[in-house]
C-alpha positions, 0 to 999 in steps of 0.5 A: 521538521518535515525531512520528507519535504526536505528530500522528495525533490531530490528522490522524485528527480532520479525516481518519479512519484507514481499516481496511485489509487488510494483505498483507506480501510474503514472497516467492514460491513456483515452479507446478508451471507455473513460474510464480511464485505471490506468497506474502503473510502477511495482517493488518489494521490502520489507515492514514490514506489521503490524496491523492497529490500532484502532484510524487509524481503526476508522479514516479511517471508518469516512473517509468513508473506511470499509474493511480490513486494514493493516500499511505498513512501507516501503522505498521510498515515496507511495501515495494514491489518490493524485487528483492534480497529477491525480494519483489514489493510489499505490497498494501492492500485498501481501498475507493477512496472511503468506503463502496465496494467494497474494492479492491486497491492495491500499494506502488509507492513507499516516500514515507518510513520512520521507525521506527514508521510509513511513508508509502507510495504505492500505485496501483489494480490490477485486481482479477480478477472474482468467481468465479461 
């Protein structure tokens, strides 16, 4: 049973879905440099964004993580750094507050996952300035 479905109207009513940029991680390639180059396949979709709590907060400081965190509850499976894959982590493109600038986010945890939808924390990054 897919409780996900069972909810989400009732969530989506007091907390709309955000239309995001979904950028799954397939890997990476090697530069010409011998750097690595992420490699992502790109698609769009909704997800509901919602506050991290301040266990998950404190959670992901130990981990090491400071910055700005958001829970993303969403279809399908996301990942962060899954090493043994050689995957670095799926990033989101949306904005930080309603009606902003869309802005880069990375999954740094997987919060839970179930068979048609996850919970996934993610964390601002930087997002490199526009070309001129």
């Amino acid at each position: 049973m897919n409780l996900h479905s069972v909810v989400r109207g009732a969530v989506t009513t007091v907390n709309p879905d955000t239309t995001c940029t979904l950028k799954r991680s397939t890997g990476y390639t090697t530069g010409t440099n011998g750097k690595q180059v992420p490699n992502y396949t790109t698609t769009t979709g909704p997800a509901n964004v919602q506050a991290t709590g301040g266990r998950d907060v404190e959670r992901m400081n130990n981990l090491g993580f400071q910055g700005v965190f958001r829970t993303l509850y969403l279809y399908g499976n996301w990942q962060g750094i899954v090493r043994v894959d050689q995957k670095g982590g799926d990033l989101f493109l949306f904005p930080q507050e309603p009606g902003g600038a869309v802005c880069t986010w990375k999954a740094a945890s997987v919060k839970e996952t179930w068979p048609d939808w996850c919970g996934v924390i993610v964390i601002l990054q930087i997002d490199p300035p526009p070309a001129p």
